[in-house]
N, CA and C of each residue as an Amber inpcrd file, in Angstrom:
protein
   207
   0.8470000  -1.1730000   0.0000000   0.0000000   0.0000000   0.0000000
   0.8950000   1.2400000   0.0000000   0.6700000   1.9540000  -1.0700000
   1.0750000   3.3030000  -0.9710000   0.7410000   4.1820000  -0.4520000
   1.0650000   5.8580000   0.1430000   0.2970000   6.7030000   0.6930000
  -0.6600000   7.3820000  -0.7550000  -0.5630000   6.6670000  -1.4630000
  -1.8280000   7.2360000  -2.7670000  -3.1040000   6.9720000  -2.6430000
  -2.9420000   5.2130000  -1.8670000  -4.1900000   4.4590000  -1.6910000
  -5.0240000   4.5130000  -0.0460000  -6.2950000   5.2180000  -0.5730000
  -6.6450000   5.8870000   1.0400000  -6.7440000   4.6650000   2.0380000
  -6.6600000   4.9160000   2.9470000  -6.8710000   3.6240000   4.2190000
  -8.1570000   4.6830000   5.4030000  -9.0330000   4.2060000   4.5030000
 -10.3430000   4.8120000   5.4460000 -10.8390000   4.2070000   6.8730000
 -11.2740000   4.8550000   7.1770000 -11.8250000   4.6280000   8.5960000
 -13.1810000   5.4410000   9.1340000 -13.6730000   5.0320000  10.0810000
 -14.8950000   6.0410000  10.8110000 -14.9440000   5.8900000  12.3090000
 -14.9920000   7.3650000  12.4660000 -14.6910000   7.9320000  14.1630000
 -15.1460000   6.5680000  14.9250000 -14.2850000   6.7980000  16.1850000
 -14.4700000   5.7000000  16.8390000 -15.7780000   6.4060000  17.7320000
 -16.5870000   7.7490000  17.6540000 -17.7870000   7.8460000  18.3330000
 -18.5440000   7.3600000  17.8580000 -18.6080000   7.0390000  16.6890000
 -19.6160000   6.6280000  15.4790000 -20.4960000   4.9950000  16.1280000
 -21.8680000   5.3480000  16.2120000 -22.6270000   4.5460000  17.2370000
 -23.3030000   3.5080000  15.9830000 -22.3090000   2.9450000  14.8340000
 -22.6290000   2.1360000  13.4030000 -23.8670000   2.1830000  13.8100000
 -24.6730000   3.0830000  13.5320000 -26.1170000   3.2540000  13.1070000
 -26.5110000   3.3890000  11.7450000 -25.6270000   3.3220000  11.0460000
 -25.6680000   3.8180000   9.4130000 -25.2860000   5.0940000   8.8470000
 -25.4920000   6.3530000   9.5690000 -25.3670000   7.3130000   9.2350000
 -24.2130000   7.8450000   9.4510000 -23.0400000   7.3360000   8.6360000
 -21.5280000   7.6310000   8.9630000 -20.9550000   8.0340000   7.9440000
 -19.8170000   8.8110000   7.7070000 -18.8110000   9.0390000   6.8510000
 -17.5710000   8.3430000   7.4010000 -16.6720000   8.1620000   6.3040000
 -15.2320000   7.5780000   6.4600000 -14.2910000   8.6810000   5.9890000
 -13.1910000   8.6870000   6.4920000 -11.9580000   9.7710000   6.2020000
 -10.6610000   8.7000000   5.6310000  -9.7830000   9.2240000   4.9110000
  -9.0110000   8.9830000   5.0170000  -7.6990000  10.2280000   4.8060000
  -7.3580000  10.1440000   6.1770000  -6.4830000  11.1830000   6.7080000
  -4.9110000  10.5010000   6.3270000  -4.7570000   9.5900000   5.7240000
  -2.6570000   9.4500000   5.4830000  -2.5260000  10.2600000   4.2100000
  -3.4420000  10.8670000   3.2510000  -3.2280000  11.4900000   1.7840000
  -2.8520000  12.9260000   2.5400000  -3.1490000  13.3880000   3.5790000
  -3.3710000  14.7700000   4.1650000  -1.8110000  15.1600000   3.7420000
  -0.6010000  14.4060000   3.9710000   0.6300000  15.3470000   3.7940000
   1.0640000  15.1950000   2.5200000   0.6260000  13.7850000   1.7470000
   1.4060000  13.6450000   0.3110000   0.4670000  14.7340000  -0.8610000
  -1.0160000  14.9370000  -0.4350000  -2.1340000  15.4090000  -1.1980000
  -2.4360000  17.0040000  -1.0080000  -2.1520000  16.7790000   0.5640000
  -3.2150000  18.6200000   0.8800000  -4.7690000  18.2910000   1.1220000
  -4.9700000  16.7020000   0.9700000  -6.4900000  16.6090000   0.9980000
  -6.8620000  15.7050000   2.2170000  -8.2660000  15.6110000   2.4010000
  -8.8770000  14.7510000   3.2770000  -9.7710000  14.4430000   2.8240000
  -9.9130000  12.8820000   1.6360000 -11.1400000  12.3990000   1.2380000
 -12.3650000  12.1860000   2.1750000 -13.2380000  12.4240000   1.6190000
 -14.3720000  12.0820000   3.0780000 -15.5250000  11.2530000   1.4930000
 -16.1260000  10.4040000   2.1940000 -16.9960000   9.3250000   1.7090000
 -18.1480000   8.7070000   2.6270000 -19.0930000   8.2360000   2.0390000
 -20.0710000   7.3970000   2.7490000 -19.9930000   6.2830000   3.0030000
 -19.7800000   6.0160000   3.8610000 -19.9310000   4.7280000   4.7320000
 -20.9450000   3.5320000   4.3640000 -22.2020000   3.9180000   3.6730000
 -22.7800000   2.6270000   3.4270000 -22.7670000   2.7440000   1.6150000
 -22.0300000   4.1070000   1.2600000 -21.6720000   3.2820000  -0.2620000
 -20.2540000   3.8930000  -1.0380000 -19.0060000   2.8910000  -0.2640000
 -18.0500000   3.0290000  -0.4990000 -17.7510000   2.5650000  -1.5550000
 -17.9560000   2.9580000  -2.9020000 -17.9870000   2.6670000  -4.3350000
 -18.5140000   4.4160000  -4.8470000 -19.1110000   4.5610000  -3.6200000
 -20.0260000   6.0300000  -4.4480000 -18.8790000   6.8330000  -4.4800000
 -18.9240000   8.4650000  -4.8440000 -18.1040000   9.5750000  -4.8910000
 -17.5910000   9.7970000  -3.4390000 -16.7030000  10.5910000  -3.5770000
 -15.5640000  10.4110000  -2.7150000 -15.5030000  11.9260000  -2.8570000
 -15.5190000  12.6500000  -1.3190000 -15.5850000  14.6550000  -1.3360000
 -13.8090000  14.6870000  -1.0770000 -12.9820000  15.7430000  -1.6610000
 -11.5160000  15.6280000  -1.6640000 -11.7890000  17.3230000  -0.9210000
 -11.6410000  17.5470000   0.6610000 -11.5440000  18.8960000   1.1920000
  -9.9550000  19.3020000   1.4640000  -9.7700000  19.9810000   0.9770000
  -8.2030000  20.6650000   1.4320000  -8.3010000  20.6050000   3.1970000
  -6.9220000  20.1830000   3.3170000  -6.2630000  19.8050000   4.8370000
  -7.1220000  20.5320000   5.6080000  -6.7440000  21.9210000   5.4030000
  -7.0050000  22.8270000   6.2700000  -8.2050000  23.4440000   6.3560000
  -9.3860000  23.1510000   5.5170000 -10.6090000  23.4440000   5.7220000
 -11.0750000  21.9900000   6.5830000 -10.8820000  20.9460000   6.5800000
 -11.1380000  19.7890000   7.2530000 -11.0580000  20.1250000   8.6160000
  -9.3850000  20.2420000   8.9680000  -9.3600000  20.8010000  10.1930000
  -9.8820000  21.7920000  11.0940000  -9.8170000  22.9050000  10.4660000
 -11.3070000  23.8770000  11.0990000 -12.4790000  23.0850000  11.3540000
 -12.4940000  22.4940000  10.2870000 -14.2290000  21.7110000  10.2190000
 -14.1020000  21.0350000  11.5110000 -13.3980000  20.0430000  12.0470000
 -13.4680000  19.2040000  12.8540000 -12.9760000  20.2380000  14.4440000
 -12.1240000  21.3860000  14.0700000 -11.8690000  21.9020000  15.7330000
 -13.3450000  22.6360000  15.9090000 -14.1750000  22.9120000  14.9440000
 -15.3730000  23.8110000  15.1780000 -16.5250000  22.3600000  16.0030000
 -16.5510000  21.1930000  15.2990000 -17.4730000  20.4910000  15.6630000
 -16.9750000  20.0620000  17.5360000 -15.4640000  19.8260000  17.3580000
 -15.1680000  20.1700000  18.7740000 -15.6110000  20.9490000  19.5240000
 -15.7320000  22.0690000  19.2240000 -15.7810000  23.0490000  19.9540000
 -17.4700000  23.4480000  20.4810000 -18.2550000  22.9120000  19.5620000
 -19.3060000  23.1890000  19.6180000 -20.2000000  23.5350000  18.9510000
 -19.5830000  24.3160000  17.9120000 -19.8510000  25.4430000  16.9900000
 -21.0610000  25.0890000  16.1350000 -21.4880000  23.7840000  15.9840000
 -22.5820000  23.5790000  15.2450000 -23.4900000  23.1700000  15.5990000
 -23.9370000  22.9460000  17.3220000 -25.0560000  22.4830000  17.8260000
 -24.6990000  20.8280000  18.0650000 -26.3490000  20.5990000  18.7820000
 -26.2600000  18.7240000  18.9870000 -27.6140000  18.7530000  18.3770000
 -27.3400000  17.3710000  17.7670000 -29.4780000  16.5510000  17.3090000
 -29.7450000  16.3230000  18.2840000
């Protein structure tokens, strides 16, 4: 396996209810990207967000910034 070929995963909060995305974060230093994908159709399209909008994304959901369901 190369760092070309993503090695996805989904948060370990993720309560496999279905409604999950997968990341694969090892492309982040060779790419600049953070593929993000669906979890129940990993064949479907694949979102490519630059590093650093990801990261905001995820210190904001930390933080709070977008509410709870």
């Amino acid at each position: 396996m190369t760092t070309d070929t993503p090695r996805w995963f989904t948060s370990s909060y993720s309560d496999n209810g279905g409604n999950c995305v997968e990341v694969a974060v090892n492309l982040t230093t060779s790419h600049g990207m953070v593929p993000v994908r669906d979890s129940k159709n990993t064949t479907g399209a694949v979102l490519n967000f630059p590093a650093d909008s990801f990261s905001s994304f995820v210190a904001g959901v930390r933080a709070g910034q977008f509410g709870t369901v």
